[in-house]
C-alpha positions as CSV (number, residue, x, y, z in Angstrom):
1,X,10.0,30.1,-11.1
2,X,11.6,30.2,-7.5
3,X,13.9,27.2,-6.8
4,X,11.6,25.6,-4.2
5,X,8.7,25.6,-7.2
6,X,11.3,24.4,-9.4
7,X,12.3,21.2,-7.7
8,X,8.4,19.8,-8.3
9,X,9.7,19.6,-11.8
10,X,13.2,18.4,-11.0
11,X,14.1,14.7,-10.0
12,X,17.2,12.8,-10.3
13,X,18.1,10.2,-12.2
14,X,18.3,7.6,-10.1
15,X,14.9,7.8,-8.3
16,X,12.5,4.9,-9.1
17,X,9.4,4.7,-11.1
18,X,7.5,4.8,-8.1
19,X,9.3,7.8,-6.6
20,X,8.5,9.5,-9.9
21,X,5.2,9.2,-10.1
22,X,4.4,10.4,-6.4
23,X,5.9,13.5,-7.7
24,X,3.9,13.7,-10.7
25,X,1.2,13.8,-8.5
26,X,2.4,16.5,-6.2
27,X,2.8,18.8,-9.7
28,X,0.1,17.7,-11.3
29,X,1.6,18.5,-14.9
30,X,2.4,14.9,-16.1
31,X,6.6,15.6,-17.0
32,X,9.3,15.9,-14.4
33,X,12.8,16.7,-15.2
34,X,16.0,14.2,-15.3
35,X,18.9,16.0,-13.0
36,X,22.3,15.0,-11.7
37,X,23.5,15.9,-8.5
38,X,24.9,19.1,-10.0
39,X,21.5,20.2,-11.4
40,X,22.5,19.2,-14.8
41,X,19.6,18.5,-17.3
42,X,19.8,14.4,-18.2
43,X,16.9,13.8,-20.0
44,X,12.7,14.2,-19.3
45,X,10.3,11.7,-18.0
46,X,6.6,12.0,-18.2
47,X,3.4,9.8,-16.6
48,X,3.2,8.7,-20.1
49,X,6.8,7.2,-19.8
50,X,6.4,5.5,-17.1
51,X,3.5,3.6,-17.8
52,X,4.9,1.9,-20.9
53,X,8.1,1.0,-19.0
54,X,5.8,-0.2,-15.9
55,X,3.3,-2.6,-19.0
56,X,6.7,-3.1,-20.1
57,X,8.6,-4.6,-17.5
58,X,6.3,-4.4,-14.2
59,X,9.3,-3.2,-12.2
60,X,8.3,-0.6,-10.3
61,X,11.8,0.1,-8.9
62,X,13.2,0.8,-12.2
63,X,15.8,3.4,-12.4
64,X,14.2,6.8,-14.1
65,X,17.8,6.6,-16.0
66,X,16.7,3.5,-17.9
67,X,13.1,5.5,-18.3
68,X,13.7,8.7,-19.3
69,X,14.0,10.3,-22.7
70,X,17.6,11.5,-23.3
71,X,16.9,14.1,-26.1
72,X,14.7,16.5,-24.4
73,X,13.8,20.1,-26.6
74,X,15.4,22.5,-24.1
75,X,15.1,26.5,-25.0
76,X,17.8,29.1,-23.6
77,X,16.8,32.0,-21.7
78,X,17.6,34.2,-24.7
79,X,15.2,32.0,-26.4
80,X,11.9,32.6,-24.2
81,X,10.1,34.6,-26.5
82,X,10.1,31.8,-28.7
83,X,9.2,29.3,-26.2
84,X,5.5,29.3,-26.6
85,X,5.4,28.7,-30.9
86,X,8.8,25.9,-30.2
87,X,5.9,24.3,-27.9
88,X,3.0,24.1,-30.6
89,X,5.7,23.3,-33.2
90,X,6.6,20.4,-31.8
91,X,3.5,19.4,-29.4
92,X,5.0,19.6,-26.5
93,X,3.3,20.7,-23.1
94,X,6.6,21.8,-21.1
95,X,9.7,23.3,-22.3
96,X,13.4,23.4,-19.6
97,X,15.3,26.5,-19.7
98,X,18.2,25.7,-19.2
99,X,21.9,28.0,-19.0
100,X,25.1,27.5,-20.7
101,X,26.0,24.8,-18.5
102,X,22.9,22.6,-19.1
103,X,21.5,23.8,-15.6
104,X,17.8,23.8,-15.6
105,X,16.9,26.8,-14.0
106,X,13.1,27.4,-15.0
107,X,10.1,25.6,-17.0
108,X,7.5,27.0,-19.2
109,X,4.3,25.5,-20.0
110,X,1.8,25.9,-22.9
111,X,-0.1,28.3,-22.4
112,X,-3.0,30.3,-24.9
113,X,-6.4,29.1,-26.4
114,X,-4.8,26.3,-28.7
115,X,-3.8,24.7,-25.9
116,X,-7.1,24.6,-24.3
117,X,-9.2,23.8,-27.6
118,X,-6.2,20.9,-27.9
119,X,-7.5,19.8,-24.0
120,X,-11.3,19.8,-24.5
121,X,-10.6,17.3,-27.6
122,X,-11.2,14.6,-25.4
123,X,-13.6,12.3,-27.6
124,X,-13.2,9.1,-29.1
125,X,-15.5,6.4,-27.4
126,X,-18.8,7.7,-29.1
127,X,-19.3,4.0,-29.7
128,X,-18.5,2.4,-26.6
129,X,-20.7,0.9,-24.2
130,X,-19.8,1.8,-20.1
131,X,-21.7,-0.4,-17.4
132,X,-22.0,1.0,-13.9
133,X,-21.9,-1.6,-11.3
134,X,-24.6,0.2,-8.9
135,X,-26.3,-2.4,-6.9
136,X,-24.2,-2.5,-3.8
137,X,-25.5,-1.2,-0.3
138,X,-22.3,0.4,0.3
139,X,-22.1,-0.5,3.6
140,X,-18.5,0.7,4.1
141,X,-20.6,4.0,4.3
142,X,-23.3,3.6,6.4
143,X,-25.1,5.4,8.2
144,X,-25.2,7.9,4.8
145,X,-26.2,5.2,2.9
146,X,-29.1,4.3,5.3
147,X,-30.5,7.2,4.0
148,X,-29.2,7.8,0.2
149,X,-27.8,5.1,-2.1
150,X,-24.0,4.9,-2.7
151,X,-24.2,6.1,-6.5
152,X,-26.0,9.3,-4.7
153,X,-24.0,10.6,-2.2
154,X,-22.7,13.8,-2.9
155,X,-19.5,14.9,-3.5
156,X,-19.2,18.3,-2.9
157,X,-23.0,19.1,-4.7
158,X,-23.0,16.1,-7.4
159,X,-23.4,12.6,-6.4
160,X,-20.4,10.2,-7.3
161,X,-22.1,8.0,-10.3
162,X,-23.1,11.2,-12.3
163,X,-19.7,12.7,-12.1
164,X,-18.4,9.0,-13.3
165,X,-21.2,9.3,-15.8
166,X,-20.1,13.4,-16.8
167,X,-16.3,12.1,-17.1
168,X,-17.4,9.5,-19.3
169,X,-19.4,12.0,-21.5
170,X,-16.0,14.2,-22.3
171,X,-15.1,11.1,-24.2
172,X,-17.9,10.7,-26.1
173,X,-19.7,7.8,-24.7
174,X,-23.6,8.0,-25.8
175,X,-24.9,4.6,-23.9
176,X,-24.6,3.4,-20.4
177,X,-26.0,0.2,-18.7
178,X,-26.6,0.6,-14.8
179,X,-26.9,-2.3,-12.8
180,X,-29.2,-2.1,-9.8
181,X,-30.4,-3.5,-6.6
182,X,-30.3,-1.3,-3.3
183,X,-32.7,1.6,-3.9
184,X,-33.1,1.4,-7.2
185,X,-36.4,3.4,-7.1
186,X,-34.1,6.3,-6.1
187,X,-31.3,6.1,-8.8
188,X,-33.5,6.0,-11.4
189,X,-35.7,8.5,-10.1
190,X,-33.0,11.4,-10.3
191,X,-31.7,9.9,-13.4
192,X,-35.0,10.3,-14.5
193,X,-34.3,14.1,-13.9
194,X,-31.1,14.7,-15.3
195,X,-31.0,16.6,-18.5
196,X,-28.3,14.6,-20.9
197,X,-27.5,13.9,-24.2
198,X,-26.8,10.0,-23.5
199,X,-28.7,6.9,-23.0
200,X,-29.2,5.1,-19.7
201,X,-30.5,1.6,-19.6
202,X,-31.3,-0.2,-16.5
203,X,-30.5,-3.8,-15.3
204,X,-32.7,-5.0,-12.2
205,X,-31.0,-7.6,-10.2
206,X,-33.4,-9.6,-7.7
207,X,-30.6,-10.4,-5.8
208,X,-27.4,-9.1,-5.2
209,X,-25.3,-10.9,-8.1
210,X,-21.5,-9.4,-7.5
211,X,-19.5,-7.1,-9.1
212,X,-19.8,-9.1,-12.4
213,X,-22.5,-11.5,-12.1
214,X,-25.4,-8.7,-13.4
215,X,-23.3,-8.6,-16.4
216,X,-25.0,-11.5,-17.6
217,X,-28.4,-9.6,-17.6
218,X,-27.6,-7.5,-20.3
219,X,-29.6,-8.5,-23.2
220,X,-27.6,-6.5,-25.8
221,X,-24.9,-8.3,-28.1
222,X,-21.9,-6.0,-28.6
223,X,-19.3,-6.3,-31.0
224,X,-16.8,-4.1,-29.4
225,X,-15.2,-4.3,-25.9
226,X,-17.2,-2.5,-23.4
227,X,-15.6,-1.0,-20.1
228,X,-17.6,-1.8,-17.0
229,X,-16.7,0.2,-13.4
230,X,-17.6,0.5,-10.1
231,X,-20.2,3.7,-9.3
232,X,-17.9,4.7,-6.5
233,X,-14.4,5.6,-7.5
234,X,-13.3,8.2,-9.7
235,X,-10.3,7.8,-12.6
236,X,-8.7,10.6,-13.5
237,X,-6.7,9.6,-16.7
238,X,-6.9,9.4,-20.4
239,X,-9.9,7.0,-21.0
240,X,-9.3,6.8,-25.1
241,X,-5.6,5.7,-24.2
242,X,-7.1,2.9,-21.9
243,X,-9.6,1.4,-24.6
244,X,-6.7,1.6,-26.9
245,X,-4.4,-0.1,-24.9
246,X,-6.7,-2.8,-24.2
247,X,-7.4,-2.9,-28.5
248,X,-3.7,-3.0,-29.2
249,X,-2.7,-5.4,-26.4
250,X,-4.4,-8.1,-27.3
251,X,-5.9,-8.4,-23.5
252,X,-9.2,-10.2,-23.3
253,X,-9.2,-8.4,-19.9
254,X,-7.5,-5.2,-18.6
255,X,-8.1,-3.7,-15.6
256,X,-7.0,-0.3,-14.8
257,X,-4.9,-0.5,-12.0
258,X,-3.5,2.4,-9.3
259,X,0.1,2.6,-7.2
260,X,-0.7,2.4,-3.6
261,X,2.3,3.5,-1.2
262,X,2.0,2.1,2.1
263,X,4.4,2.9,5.1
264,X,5.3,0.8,7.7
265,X,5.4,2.7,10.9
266,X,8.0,0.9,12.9
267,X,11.7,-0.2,12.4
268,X,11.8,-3.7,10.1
269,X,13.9,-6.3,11.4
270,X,15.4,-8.7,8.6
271,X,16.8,-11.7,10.4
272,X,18.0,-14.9,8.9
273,X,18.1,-17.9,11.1
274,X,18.9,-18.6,15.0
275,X,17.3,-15.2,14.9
276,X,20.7,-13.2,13.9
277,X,19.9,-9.9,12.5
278,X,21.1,-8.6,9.2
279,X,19.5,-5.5,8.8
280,X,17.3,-3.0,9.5
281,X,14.6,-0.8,7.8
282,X,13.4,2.9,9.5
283,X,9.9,2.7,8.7
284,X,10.4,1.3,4.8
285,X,7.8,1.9,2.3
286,X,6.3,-0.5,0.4
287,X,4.6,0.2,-3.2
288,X,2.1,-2.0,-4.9
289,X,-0.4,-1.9,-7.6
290,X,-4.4,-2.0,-6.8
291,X,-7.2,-3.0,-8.8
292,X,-9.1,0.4,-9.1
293,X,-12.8,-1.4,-9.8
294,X,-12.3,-0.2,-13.6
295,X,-12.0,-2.3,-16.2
296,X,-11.9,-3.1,-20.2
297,X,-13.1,-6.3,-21.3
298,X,-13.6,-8.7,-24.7
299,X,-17.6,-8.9,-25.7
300,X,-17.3,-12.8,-25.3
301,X,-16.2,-12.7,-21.8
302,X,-20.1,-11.8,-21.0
303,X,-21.0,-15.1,-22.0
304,X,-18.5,-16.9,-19.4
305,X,-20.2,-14.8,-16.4
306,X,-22.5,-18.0,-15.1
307,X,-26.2,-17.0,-14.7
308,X,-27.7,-16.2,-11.9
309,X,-25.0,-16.6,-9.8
310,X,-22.9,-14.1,-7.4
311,X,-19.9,-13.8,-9.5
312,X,-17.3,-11.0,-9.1
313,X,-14.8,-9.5,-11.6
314,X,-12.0,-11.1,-9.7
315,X,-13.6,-14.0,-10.1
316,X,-13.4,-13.9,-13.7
317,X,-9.9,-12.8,-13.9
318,X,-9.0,-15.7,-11.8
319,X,-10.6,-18.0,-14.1
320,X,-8.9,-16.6,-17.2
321,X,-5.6,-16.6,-15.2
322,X,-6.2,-20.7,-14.4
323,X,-7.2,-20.9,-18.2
324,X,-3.3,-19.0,-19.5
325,X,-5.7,-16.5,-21.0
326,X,-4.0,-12.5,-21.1
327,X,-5.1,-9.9,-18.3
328,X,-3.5,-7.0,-18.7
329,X,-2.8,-3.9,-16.4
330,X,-3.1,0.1,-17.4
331,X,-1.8,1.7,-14.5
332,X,-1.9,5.2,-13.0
333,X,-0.5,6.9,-10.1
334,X,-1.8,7.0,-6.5
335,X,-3.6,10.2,-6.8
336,X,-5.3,10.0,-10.1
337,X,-7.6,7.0,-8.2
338,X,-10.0,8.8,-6.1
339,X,-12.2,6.1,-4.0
340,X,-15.2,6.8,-2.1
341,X,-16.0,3.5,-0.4
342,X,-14.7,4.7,3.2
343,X,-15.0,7.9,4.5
344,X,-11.4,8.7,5.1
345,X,-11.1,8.5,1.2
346,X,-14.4,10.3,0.5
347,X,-13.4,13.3,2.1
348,X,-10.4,13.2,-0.1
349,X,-11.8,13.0,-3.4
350,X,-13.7,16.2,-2.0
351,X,-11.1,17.8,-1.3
352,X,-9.7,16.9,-4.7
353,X,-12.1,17.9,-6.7
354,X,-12.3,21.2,-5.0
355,X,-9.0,21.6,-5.9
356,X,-9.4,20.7,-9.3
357,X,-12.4,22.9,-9.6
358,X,-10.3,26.4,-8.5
């Protein structure tokens, strides 16, 4: 691995949570490596990591120092024709090599069939309910939607909601309520085609009820929390880790939740009174959590959704918040959240799945 390849998998110590998991993204591989300034080997962080300290603490500008495991398995380049069984010994995905010194100086990954029959194990919410909030006229995406219904539009050749539905279907899940409105005719019609080996049930709203109002609709009693998400955005993460979160958590409510890195583009003035300046910031970037329009919640929250009524998952949260009731966060990084409510972001998620697809 050539040095500029190596320093995706390379970070120091002292870079943030947030900094971290931008480069997660950019490698894609889910580990980064702890360094000093000399290139020593400190310790290994992975997404995994990070989002326990960030449920932990919520401090997105903790120090990767406090973060990071300090006991990494390391292998010596002697070692590399070992690297591969050290890997499935201890079920690691990534192994340093590093030289006498503790200098990283390459990375090996798992490789081999085990490693992909360990990757296609995906299941786990065989019993688990998912409701699609499809009723929306997507008007963020007009004119397509004059013509085609959000949960249709095509990315690349499949349309957004049965790639949310395929995604959903690696894990397991068997039954799915859809909630519709706009077009309805049209979504259940290529449904209607589809051949699948889950069940799709259909909730008819005669006006448009919210994100979480049509919730109420659903006739069915369940006994286990059910996750309900938005038929435009796409989660790339480990859904059995999120409905186990929200199980061990004791949540009534978790909503999956994405960093969003925003840069100012001008200077920042910070003043303090009679207008004397203090400092100032060279186009600062500012890092915050968004609700990604996925979420995890309790059975007996369905009966607090008022009938009838236009009634949005926020609005809920807010009324468990006013109540001192738990809402909990599962958050991911800025590129695992792929959102196709305005066309800027739509052509993203094309060109990230293309790239996924290669």
């Amino acid at each position: 691995m050539k040095g500029e390849e190596l320093k995706k998998y390379t970070i120091s110590e002292k870079e943030t949570a947030a900094e971290a998991l931008q480069q997660l993204d950019i490698n894609a591989k889910g580990i980064l490596f702890c360094v000093d300034e000399k290139n020593h080997l400190l310790g290994t962080v992975t997404d995994g990591d990070i989002r326990r300290w960030l449920i932990k603490t919520g401090k997105l500008e903790g120090r990767l120092q406090e973060i990071m495991n300090q006991n990494p398995k390391v292998i010596y380049r002697k070692e590399l024709a070992s690297a591969q069984e050290e890997m499935r010994r201890f079920s690691i995905t990534a192994l340093p090599v590093v030289d006498a010194r503790n200098h990283i100086v390459d990375v090996i990954f798992r490789t081999g069939e085990e490693k992909q029959q360990e990757d296609s194990h995906t299941r786990g919410l065989e019993e688990i309910t998912v409701v699609i909030m499809a009723g929306g006229k997507g008007t963020r995406l007009y004119p397509y939607t004059k013509v085609l219904p959000k949960p249709l539009i095509p990315i690349g050749d499949i349309p957004i909601m049965e790639r949310i539905v395929e995604r959903f279907c690696d894990y397991g899940v068997k039954q799915f309520y859809v909630t519709l409105n706009y077009r309805k005719s049209m979504i259940k019609s290529y449904f209607a085609e589809v051949s699948r080996g889950y069940q799709m049930n259909y909730v008819e709203e005669d006006k448009p009820l919210g994100t979480a109002g049509s919730l109420h609709l659903i006739q069915e009693k369940f006994d286990k929390p059910i996750i309900v998400t938005n038929c435009d955005i796409l989660i790339h993460a480990d859904y059995k880790d999120i409905y186990q979160y929200h199980q061990q958590s004791g949540n009534e409510l978790t909503i999956v939740t994405a960093l969003k890195n925003i840069v100012v583009p001008y200077g920042v003035i910070n003043s303090k009174e009679n207008g004397v300046i203090i400092s100032m910031d060279e186009k600062p970037k500012l890092s915050y959590f968004v609700n990604t329009g996925m979420y995890v919640l309790n059975p007996n929250l369905l009966d607090e959704i008022p009938a009838d009524s236009f009634f949005h998952m926020t609005d809920l949260a807010n009324q468990l918040l006013a109540q001192g009731r738990q809402i909990g966060m599962y958050p991911i990084s800025e590129d695992s959240f792929l959102d196709m409510g305005e066309f800027e972001e739509m052509h993203r998620m094309e060109k990230k799945l293309s790239q996924k697809s290669e």
